[in-house]
N, C-alpha and C positions, 0 to 999 in steps of 0.2 A: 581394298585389295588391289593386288598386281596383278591382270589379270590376260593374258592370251588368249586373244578368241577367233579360232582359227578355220574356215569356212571354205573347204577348195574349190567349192561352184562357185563363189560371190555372189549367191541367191540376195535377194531384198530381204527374206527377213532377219535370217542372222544380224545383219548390218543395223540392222535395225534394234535390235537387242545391245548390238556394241554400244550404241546411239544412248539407248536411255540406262545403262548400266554406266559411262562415263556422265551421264547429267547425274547421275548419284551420289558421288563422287569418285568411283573407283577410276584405277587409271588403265586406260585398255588399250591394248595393241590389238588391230582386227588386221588381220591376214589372210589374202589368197590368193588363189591362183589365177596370176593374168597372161596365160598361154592359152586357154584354153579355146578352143574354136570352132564346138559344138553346143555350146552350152550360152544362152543367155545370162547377163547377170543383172542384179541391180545397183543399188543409187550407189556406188562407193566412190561418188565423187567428195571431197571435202564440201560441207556444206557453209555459211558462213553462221551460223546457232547453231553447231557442233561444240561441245564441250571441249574446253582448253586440254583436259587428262585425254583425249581421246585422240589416237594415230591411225590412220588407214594406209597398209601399208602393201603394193602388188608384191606377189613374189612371182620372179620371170623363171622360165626354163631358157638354156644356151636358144631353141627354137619351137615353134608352139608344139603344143601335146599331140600325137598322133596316138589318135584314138583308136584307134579301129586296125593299125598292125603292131600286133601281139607284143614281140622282140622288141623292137623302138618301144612303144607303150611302156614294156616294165621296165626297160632302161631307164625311161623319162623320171618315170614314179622314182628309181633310188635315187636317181638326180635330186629331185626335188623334195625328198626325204631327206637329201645331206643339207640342203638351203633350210627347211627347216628347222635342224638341228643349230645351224649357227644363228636364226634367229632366238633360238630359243638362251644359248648360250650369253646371249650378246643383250636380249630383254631381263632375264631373268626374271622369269613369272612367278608367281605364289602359286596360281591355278594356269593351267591351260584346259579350254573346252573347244575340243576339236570333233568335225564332223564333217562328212562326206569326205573322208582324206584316205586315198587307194592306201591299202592294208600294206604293202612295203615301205610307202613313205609315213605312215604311222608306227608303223616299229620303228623307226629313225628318230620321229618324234619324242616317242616315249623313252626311247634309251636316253636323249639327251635330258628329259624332265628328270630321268633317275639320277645322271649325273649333276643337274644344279638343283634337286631336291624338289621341283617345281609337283604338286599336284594336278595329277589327269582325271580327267571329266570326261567320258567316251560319249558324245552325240551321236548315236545309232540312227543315223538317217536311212540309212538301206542296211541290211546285212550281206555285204559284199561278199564274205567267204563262202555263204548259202549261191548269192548270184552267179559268182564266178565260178562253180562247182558245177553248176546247171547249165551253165553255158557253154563251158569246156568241154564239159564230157558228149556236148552236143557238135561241138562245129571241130574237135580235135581227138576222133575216136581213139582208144587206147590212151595216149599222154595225156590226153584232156582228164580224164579218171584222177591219174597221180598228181597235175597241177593243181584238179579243185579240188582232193584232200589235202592237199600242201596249204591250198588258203582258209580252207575250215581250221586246219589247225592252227593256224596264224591265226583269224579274230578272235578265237577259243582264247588264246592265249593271248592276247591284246587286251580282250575286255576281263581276263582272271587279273590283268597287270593293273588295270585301272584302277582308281580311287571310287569310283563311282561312274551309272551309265546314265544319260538320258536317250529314252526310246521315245520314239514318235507315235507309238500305238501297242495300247496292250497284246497285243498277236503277235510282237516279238518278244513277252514273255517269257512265256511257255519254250521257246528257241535259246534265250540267253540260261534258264533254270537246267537245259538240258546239257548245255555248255558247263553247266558247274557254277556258274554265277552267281552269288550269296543272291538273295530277293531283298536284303536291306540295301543292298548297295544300286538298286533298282529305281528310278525315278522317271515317270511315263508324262513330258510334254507334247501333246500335239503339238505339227507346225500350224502355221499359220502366215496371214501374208499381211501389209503395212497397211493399213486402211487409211492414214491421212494423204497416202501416195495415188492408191489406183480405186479412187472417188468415181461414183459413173457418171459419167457425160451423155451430152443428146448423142441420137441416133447420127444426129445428120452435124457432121464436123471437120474440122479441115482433112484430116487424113483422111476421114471416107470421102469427103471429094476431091480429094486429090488421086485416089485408087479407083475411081466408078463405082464407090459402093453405095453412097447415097441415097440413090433411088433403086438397090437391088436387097432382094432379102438374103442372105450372106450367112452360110452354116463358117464358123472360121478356126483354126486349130492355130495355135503358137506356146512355140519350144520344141525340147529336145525332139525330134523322130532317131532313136537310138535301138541297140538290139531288143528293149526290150517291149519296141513299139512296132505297130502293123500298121504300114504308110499303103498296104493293100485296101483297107476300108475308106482312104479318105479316096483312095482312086475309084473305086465300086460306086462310091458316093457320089463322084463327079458326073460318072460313066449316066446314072439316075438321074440326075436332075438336066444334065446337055440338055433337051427338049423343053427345059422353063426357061424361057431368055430370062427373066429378072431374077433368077438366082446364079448366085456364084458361092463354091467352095473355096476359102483362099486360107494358105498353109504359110504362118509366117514361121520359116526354120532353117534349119541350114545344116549338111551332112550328108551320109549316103542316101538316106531315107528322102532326106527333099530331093536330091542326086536324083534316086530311082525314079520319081511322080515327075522329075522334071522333063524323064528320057517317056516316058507312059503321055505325058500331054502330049507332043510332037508327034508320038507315035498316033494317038488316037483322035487328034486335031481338038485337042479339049481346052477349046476358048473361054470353057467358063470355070475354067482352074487357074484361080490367080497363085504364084509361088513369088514370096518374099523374103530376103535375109530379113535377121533378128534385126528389130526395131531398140533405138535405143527405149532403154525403160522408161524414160521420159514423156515418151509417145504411147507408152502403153494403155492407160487409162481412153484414150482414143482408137486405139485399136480393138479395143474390147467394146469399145460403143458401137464398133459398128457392124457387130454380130447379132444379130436375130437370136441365133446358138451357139453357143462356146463348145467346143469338141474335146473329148480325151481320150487319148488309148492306150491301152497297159495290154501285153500277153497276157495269157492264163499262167503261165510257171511265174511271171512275177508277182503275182498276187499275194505270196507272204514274205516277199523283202522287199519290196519297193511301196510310196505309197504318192502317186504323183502332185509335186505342190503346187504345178499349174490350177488344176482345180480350187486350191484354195484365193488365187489370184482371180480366178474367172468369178470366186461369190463377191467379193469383193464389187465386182464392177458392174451385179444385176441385172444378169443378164442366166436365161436359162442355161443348164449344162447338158448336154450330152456325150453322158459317160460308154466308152465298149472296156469293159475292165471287169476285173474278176469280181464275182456278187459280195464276196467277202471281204472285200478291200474296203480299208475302211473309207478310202475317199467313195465309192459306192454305197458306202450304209448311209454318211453324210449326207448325199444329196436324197437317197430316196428317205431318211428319217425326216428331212427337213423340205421337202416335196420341193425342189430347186430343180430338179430336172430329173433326164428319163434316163433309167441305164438299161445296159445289156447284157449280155456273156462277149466277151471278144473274138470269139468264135463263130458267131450268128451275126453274116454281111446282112442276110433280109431282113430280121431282128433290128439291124442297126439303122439301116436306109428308112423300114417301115419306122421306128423311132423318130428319124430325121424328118419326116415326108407328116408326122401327126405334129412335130411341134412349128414347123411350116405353115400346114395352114389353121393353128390355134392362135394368133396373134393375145387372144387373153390369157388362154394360159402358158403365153410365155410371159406377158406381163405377171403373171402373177406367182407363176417360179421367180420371175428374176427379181422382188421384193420378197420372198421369200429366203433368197442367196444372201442379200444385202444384209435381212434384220439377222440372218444366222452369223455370218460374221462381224457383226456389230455387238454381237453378244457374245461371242466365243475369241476373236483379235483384241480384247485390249493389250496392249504393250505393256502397261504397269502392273497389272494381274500378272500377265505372265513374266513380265522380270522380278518381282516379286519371287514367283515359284524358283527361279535360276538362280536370283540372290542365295536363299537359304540353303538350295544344292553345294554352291560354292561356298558358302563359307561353315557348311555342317564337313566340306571334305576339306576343308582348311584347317580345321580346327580337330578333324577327329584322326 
């Protein structure tokens, strides 16, 4: 197959799926977004045992994405909805499987798949029309109302356009059937993250001694801190432990959210709040060693469209998790079905800290969540299972 696999974060694992779908034979274009400047991504450097069928290819905006003002924001998205569409023109794919791509520059997308015939694959990573509805109507009283009905009825009608959807978790189900969405046209991949990438390493390694973490016990969060995260707990947090000299909180991100924690250290003299830019992915498997605890934070209103994939990187790398996210989320059933760590309500600071402060001083049962993390995604990440399940997606909407 011809295949467009088009990922607007540059997350590790899509890239990763490009990776063993072109060693298949298929020929695949992997495309994303390289403006983006709150978002970590992964490996999408050419690797050299990269398949000859296989292109990784940035696509730029005129200037990077401004996230976070509104006007610029959707202008960006139809920009890079019109780039889209000439890639698409210019590749001619059989399939396109596109995911995490803002809802204006996917209607770009899919109008150009209609005009060169190409079959759509809708990867439902978040339900952005649900997000962007709850968000609007919260920071934009009155128009905020009429934009996030304007966008519900845009994915409504994005995913009625599709050939087929894959959702990352049965809970947007029941959300796509209410949309009108056949349920044959329905296919539920969990994500998942690269395990021959972010392998766990010792505690003690060049990046922890290069940051002082080495000999300190280290709660650590990295990635997005975006609208739908509370950069308030990991401050509460710090605010808790000031008084342990050998602990440190250290936040590797970058945005308003690190922005905010950066203006709260100064403010409150919190020396044992380490704040770091996004580490290249390269480094990451070391930066996850050298957490005692891995950290995640979801609001309560994101809990049925978002489902964060950091968590999936942090089982990877065996180390306990501490989740504050909503109890229904499925990254929350994960860790407490598979006893990897402790979660909360994200609403309950004492909840969260008392969490952080029991898996502190249990040094065994963090050993034994973080082997816990490991054997879960050892048996749920294999690559060839789940391109397997992607293969048959793609070529049952190829064919049908």
């Amino acid at each position: 197959m011809r295949l467009f696999v088009h990922d607007f974060g540059g997350y590790p694992f899509p890239i990763e799926l490009s990776r063993a779908l072109a060693r298949r034979g298929h020929t695949v274009l992997h495309g994303y977004c390289a403006s983006l400047q709150t978002t970590p991504t992964g490996p999408l450097a050419p690797r050299p045992d990269d398949a000859p069928s296989l292109t990784i290819e940035p696509i730029r905006l005129a200037r990077p994405l401004e996230k976070y003002r509104f006007v610029t924001r959707w202008r960006q998205e139809n920009e890079y909805g019109r780039l889209l569409q000439r890639t698409v023109h210019r590749f001619q794919p059989e399939v396109v499987l596109s995911g995490n791509t803002p809802l204006d520059a996917q209607r770009a997308l899919q109008r150009a798949c209609r005009a060169t015939g190409s079959r759509v694959v809708y990867w439902v990573q978040d339900l952005l029309g649900v997000a962007a509805d709850r968000i609007l109507r919260r920071r934009l009283p009155g128009v905020g109302h009429l934009v996030g009905r304007y966008y519900l009825g845009l994915e409504r009608r994005l995913l009625h356009q599709s050939d087929a959807a894959v959702l990352i978790t049965e809970d947007f189900r029941p959300i796509l059937h209410r949309y009108g969405v056949p349920d044959d046209r329905l296919h539920v991949v969990e994500n998942w993250a690269p395990l021959d990438d972010i392998t766990p390493r010792p505690r003690r390694n060049a990046w922890a001694e290069r940051h002082g973490l080495a000999d300190r016990r280290c709660l650590l969060y990295a990635g997005t801190l975006a609208l739908k995260h509370n950069p308030d707990l990991l401050l509460q947090l710090a605010l808790h432990v000031r008084d342990q000299p050998d602990v440190r909180v250290v936040v590797v991100s970058q945005g308003p959210g690190a922005d905010w924690l950066r203006e709260q250290k100064t403010r409150h003299g919190l020396d044992n709040l380490l704040l770091l830019g996004f580490q290249p992915f390269e480094a990451m498997p070391d930066v996850f060693a050298s957490a005692d605890v891995l950290v995640a934070l979801l609001e309560p209103d994101a809990g049925v469209f978002s489902v964060p994939s950091k968590v999936l990187a942090y089982l990877c790398a065996a180390r306990p998790v501490l989740l504050a996210v909503p109890p229904e989320n499925l990254a929350a059933r994960i860790v407490r079905r598979e006893a990897a760590g402790l979660t909360v309500p994200p609403t309950d600071a004492t909840a969260f800290i008392r969490a952080a402060e029991t898996l502190l001083q249990d040094p065994d049962r963090r050993e034994t969540m973080g082997r816990n993390a490991r054997a879960y995604a050892e048996q749920a990440f294999d690559v060839e299972d789940i391109t397997d399940t992607f293969e048959r997606v793609l070529r049952d909407c190829l064919q049908g």
